[in-house]
N, C-alpha and C positions, 0 to 999 in steps of 0.2 A: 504493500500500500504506500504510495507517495504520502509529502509532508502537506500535500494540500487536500487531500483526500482525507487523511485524520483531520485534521484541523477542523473539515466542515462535517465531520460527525462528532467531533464534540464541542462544534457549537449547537449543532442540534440537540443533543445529549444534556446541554447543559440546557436551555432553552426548556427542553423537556420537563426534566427533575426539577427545575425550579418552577414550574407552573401548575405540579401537582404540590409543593413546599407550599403554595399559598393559600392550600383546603383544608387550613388548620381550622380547629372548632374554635368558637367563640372563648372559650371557658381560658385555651392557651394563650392566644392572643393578647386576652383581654389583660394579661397578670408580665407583659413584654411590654418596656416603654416604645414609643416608635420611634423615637432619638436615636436609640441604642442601634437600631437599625441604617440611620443613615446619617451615622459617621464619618468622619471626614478622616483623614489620615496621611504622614509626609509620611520622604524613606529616602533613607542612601545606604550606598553597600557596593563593596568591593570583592574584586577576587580576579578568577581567571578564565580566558578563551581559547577554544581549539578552531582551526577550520578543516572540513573534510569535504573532498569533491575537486578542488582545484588542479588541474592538472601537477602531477605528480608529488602533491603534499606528503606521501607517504616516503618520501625520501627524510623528510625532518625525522630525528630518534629522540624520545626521552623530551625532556622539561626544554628542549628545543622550538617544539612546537606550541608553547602556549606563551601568550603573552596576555597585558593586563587588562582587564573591564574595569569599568566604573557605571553603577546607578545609580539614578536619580529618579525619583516618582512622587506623585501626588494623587489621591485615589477616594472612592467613596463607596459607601455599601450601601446599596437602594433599599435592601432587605436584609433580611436571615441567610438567605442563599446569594445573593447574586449585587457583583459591586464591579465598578470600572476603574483603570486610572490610566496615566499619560506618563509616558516611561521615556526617559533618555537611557540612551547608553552608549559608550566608547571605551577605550580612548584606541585601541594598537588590535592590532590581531596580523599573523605572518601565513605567507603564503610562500611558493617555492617558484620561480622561472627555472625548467628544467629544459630549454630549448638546444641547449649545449649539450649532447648525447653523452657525453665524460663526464659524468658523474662527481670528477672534484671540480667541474665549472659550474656547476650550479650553484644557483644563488637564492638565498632565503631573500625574501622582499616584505618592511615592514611598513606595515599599511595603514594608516588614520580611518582610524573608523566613527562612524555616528551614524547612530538607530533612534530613531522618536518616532514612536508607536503611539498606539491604545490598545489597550488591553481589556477583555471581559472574562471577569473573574469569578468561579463560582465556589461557595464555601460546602466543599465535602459534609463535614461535620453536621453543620446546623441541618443540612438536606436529608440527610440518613438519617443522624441520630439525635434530632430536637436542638432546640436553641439552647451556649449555656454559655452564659457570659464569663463566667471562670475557666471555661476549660484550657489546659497546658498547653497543650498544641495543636492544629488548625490546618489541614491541607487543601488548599485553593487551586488545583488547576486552572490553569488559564487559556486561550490563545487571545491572538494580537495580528494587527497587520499595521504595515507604516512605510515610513521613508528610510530608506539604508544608503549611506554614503560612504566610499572609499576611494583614498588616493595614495599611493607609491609614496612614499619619502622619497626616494631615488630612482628614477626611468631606466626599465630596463628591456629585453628582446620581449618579452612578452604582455609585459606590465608595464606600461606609456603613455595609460592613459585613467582617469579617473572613473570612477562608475555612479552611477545616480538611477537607483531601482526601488522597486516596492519590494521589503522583506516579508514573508508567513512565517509567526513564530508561536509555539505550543511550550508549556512552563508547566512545572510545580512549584507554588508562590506554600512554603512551609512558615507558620507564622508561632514562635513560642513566646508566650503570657512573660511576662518580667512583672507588668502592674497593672492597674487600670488604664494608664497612658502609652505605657511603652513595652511593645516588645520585640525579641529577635527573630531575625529572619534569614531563611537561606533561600535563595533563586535559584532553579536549576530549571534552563532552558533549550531550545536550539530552534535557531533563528534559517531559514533556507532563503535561497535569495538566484538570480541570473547571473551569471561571471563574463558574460561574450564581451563586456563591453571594459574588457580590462585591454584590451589588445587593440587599440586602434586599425593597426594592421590588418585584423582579420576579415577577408572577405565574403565570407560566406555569413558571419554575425550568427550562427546556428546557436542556439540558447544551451548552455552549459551549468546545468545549477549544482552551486554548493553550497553546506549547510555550516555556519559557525554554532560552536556549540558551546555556552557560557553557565557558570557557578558562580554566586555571589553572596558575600552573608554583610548583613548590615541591624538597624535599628530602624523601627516607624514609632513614629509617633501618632496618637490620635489627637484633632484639634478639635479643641471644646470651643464651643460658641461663645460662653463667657468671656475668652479671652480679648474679645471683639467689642465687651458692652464697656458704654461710657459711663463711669462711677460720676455720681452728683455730691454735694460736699458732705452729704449723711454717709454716703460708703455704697449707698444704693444704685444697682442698676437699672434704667429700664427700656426696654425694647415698646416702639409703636408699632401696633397691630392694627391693620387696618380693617375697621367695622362696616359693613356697606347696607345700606338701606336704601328706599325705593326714591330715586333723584338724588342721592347725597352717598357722601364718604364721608367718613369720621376717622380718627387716631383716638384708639384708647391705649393708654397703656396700663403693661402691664409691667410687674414689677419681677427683677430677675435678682435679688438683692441678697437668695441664700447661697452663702459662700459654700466651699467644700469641706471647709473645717464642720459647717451644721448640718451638710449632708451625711458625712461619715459618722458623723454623731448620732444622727437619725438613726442609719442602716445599723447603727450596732445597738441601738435600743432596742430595734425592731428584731432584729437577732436574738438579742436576748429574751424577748421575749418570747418570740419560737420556741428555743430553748424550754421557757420553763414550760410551755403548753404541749411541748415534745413528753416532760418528761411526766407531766400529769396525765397527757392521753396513756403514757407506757405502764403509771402507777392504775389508771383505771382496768388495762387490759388485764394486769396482771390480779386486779380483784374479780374479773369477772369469770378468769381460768378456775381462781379458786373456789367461786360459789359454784362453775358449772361440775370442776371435780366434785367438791361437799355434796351436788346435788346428785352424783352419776354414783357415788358413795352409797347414798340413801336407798335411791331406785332397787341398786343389788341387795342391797339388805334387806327392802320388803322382798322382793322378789325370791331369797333365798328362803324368806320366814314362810310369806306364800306357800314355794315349791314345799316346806317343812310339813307346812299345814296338811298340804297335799297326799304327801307321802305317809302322815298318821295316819289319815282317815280315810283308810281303804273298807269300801265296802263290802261283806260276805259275800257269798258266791253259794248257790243252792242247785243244785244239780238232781232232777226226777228220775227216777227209778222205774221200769215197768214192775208188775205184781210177781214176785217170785226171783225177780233175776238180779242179777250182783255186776254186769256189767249195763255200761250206759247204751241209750240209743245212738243212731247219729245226729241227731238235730242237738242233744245233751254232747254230745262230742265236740260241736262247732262251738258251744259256745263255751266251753272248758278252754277250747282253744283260745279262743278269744280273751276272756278272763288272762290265763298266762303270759299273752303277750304284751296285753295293755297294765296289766297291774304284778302278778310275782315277777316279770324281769326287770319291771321300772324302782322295784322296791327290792334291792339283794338285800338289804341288811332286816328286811322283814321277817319274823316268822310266821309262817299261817299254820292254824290247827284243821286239823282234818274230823268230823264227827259221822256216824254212820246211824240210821235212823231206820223201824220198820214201821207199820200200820198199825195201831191195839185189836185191830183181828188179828195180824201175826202172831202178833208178842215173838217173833223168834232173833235173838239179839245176835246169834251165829251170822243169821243174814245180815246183819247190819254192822257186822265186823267185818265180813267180807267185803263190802261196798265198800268201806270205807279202807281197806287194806289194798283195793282195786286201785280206788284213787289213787292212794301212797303212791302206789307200784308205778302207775301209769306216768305220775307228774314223775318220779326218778329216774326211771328207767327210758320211757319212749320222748320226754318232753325237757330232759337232763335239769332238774330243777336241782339242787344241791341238798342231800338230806340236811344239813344243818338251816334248811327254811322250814322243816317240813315239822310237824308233832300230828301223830298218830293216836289219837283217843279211842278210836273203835269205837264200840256200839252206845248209844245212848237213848234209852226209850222215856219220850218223852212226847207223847200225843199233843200236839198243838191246834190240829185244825176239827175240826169235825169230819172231812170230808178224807178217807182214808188214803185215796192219793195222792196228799197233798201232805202227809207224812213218810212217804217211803222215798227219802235222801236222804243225801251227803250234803252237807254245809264246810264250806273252807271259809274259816274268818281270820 
């Protein structure tokens, strides 16, 4: 991909990102001064350039090839994301006349350089990851387009004549926090540009581009508006605003008279107070953990007295008999079943007694040891209940109903 091919994808890229930046909800906004947003800011900064592309630059080796930048800018942020400035830079950058086929005739040629640009700036951070006035460090890619000029110190076969072109340049503008005013910064860019018109001589003028590639670290400063307002003999400032109504203009002013000394004094009362409502909402949280523990405490302990309840008071189990016989039906089967599953396995530390019962026409209490020795057998042996659940009473004649079949069981209580 060419340097003019990225360039206009990310300025569409940046264009993009920053015009969904501005669908913040009200709630955000509303708590972001809009000042903070369109500040104003200087910068200078120095360091060093390479150029690549020039016919046969790669003859230069090692710290040969660079020579010095200098920046200068002035710049402003429209928004959270997205801010411009107006960039000089120069002063030297070296190129090679290799037109001498021998290799020790060639000649490094240094060159005066000036680049004034504009640049559009977009702030990574704030776009991705929310606006935050404190944060440490800040990476703004940029591109740019401008004026680029350069001229030969000294004419030589290749290089005899000055050049006056439009440069495409594409940056990383890194910006780290120092204070509220001032912070450091490193440039890292490369600037592409036409070279045909370094050679007077050349007739064919066929476009030749190559790209200088510059690092620069400096200081910006942000410029506050106060520093601009006319103090009156109280110490007060005041800026006219102008009021407009229907056929007329007015100047109200208004008064800009609070220094920085009672701003910073505000913001740390106001902090402080954060603070303690910080620590009050943490002391409430931390009461309301403990009433819902006390309360999740309680729940288990009805709940366990509950289940307690539960497991006393199990009810007997009556199991019918036909006339004469010692084993059960099936319908008296089913529900013996039932009985075991829902109550002797829910209850192991229970014991249930087993009784055997015949009709007062029987009176035979043999039969009613048998039944109830049926039972024993049945719940140990086919239903594996644990003899230490079980007590065996055998026969107990004990007519309760009138009705003779309603005396020939077994009772488990």
């Amino acid at each position: 991909m060419s340097l003019r091919k990225f360039i206009a994808t990310l300025i569409l890229g940046i264009i993009w990102v920053s015009a969904f930046s501005q669908t913040d909800s009200a709630d955000s906004v509303a708590v972001i001064p809009k000042k903070i947003f369109r500040s104003t800011f200087i910068g200078a900064a120095g360091g060093a350039n390479i150029m690549f592309g020039t016919e046969s630059l790669t003859e230069l080796k090692g710290y040969a090839r660079f020579n010095v930048s200098v920046d200068a800018y002035v710049g402003r942020w429209f928004n959270k994301s997205v801010g411009a400035r107006l960039v000089y830079s120069g002063i030297n950058s070296y190129a090679v006349d290799a037109s001498d086929p021998n290799p020790d005739n060639r000649i490094r040629v240094n060159l005066n350089t000036v680049n004034a640009r504009a640049d559009l700036l977009w702030n990574m951070n704030n776009s991705l990851g929310g606006f935050n006035p404190y944060r440490v460090w800040t990476l703004a890619p940029y591109v740019g387009v401008g004026y680029l000029g350069m001229k030969p110190k000294e004419s030589t076969t290749l290089y005899n004549s000055e050049i006056h072109t439009i440069g495409m340049t594409a940056g990383l503008y890194n910006i780290f926090r120092i204070s509220n005013v001032v912070s450091f910064t490193i440039d890292l860019r490369a600037t592409t540009f036409d070279s045909k018109d370094f050679n007077a001589n050349n007739a064919n003028k066929r476009s030749s581009y190559a790209t200088l590639v510059s690092g620069t670290a400096g200081l910006a400063v942000k410029i506050s508006r106060n520093w601009f307002v006319k103090k009156n003999a109280s110490g007060a400032g005041k800026v006219k605003k102008s009021k407009r109504t229907k056929g007329s203009s007015e100047s109200v002013a208004v008064p800009t008279s609070v220094s920085n000394a009672a701003l910073e004094a505000k913001i740390a009362q106001l902090e402080e107070k954060a603070s303690e409502l910080e620590k009050q909402l943490a002391d409430a949280n931390k009461a309301a953990e403990s009433n819902v523990k006390k309360t999740q405490v309680t729940v288990v302990t009805v709940k366990k007295e509950e289940s307690k309840a539960v497991a006393t008071s199990v009810e007997p189990l009556t199991l019918f008999f036909e006339v004469g016989r010692p084993t059960l039906g099936l319908k008296e089967l089913m529900k013996l079943e039932t009985y075991i599953a829902n109550v002797i396995k829910n209850n192991p530390d229970k014991v249930f007694v087993i009784v055997g019962a015949v009709d007062k026409v029987q009176g035979n209490t043999d039969l009613a040891d048998k039944r109830a020795k049926y039972i024993y057998n049945l719940l140990k042996s086919k239903y594996g209940v644990k003899s230490s659940q079980l007590v065996n009473e055998g026969a107990h004649y004990s007519p309760e109903y009138n009705k003779a079949n309603l005396n020939r069981v077994v009772i488990i209580k």
